[in-house]
N, C-alpha and C positions, 0 to 999 in steps of 0.2 A: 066191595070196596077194595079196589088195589093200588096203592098208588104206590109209584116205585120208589125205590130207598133214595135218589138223590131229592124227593119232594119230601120225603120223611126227617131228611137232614133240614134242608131249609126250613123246616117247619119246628125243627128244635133250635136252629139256630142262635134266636134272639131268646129264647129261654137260658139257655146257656151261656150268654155272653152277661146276663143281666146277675146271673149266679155269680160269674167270673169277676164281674165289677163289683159284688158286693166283697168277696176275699182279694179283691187283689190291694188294700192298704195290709192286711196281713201278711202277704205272699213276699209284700215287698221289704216289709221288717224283720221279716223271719229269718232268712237268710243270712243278713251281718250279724244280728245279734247268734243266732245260734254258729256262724262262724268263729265271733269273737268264743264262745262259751269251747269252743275244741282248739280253738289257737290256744288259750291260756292251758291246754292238757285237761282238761274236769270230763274225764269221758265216761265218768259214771252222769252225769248232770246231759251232757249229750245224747247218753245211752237211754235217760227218762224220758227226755224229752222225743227223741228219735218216737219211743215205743209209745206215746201218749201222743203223740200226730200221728204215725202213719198205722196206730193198731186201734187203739181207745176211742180215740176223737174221731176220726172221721168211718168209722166201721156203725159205733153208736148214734152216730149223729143221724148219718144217712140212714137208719133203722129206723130210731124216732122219728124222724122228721118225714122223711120218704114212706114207712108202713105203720106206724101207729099215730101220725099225723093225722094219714091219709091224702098226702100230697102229691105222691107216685114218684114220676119221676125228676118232677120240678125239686121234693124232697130230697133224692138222693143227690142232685146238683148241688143242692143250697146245704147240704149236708159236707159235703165233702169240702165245699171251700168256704164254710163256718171251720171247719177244722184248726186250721194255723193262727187262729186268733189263741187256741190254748196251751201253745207254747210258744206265741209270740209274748203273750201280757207275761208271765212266770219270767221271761227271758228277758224281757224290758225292766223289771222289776228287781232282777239279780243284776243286773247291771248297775242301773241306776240306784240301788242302794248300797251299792260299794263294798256288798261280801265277797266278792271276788277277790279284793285288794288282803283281804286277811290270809288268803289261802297259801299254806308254804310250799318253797320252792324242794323242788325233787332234788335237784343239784343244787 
C-alpha cells in the first residue's frame, strides 16, 4: 500500500478541518480577552495562562485523548484545539467578574 503523501493529505483533510471547527469559538475569544489580560500589565495572569495553553492543556489533552483514548491521530487534532477552551473560560470569567477593576495602578 503506497499512496503518495499529497492523497495522504486529502485524506486527513476533512479530519482536520472538523477538529478546527470544533476550537475555533475558542480560538476566536481567546485572543482579546487574553489581550485585554496583558493590556491592563497582569503578566503574571498572562504568564499562567500562556503556560496552561501552550504546555498543560494541549501536551495533556492530545496524550489522553490521541493514546490513552485510543483515538490516534483524530485525538491529537481534537486534543490540541480543545486546548484554548482552558484559558479562554478562566479568562472570560476574570473579565466578566470584575477583578480586574480592583487591581492597583503601578503609577
Amino acid at each position: 500500500m503506497s499512496d503518495s503523501p499529497k492523497a495522504i493529505i486529502n485524506d486527513m483533510a476533512p479530519l482536520y478541518m472538523m477538529c478546527m471547527a470544533v476550537g475555533a469559538p475558542a480560538l476566536g475569544c481567546m485572543t482579546p480577552y487574553n489581550g485585554f489580560i496583558q493590556g491592563i500589565g497582569n503578566s503574571k495572569m498572562s504568564l499562567i495562562f500562556s503556560i496552561l495553553d501552550g504546555f498543560v492543556a494541549r501536551i495533556t489533552l492530545s496524550y489522553l485523548i490521541g493514546i490513552v483514548a485510543g483515538l490516534g491521530l483524530k485525538g491529537f487534532f481534537l486534543g490540541y484545539f480543545l486546548a484554548p477552551y482552558f484559558t479562554t473560560i478562566p479568562a472570560m470569567i476574570y473579565y466578566y467578574s470584575g477583578i480586574w477593576k480592583k487591581r492597583k495602578l503601578l503609577a
